[in-house]
C-alpha positions as CSV (number, residue, x, y, z in Angstrom):
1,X,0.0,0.0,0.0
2,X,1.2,3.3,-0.9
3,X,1.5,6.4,1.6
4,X,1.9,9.1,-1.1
5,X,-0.2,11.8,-1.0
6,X,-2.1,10.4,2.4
7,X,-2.6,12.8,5.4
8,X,-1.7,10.6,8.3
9,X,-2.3,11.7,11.7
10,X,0.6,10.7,13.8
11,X,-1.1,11.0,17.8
12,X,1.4,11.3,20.6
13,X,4.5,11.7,17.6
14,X,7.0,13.3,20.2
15,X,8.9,9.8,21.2
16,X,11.4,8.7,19.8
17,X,9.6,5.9,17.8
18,X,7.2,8.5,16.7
19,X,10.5,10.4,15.1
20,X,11.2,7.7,13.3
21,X,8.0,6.8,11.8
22,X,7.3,10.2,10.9
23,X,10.9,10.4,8.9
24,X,9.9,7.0,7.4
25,X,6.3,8.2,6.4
26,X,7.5,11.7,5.1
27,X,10.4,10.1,3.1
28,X,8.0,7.8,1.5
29,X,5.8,10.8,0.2
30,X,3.0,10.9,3.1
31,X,1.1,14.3,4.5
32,X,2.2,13.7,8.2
33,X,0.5,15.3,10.7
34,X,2.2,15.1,14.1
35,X,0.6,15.6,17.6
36,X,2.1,16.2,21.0
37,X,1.5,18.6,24.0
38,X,4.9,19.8,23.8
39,X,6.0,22.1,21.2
40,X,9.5,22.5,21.9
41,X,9.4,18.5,21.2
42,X,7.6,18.8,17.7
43,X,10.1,21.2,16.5
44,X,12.0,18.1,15.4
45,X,9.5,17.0,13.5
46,X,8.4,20.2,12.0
47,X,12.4,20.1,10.8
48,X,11.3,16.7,9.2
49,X,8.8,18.0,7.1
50,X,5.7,17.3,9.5
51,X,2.9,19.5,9.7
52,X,3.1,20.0,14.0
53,X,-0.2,20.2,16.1
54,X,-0.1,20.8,19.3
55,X,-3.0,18.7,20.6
56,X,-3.4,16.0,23.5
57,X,-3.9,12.5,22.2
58,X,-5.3,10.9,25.4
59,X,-8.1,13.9,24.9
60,X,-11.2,13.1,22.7
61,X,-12.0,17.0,22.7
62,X,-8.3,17.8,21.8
63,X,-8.2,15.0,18.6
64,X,-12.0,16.1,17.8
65,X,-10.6,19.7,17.2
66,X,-7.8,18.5,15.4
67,X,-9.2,16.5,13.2
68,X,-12.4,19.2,12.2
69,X,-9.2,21.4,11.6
70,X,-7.8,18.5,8.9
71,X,-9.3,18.3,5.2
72,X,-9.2,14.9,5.1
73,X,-7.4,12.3,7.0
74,X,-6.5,8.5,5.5
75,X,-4.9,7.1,8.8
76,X,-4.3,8.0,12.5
77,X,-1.7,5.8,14.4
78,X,-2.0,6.2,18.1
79,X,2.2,6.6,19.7
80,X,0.8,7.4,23.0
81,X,3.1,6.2,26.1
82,X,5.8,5.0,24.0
């Protein structure tokens, strides 16, 4: 399955797994989106390419915002507590 072109909502992206997925998905031609409460932590992945949100992924209110924010949106992968 390809991930060009798809938005992908990344929730909790500020670990270091979530780094690396976000690198992988960006390098492979996806929309990333990537969530965390700490914004000093998604400027690394604002440097990646990511669009950064900060948003609360253990908050349905927060993610609700978010995602009526978002045009569209083909995946979200939860990364929280990693």
């Amino acid at each position: 399955m390809s991930v060009t072109d798809r938005t992908i909502v990344l929730a909790g992206a500020t670990s270091p797994s979530g780094l690396a997925l976000a690198r992988a998905l960006v390098d492979a031609g996806a929309r990333v989106v990537a969530t965390g409460r700490s914004s000093e932590r998604l400027h690394a992945l604002d440097a990646l390419g990511a669009q950064v949100e900060v948003a609360d992924a253990t908050s349905l209110a927060s993610m609700t915002e978010l995602a009526s924010r978002l045009q569209a949106i083909d995946a979200v992968i939860p990364l929280v507590g990693g």
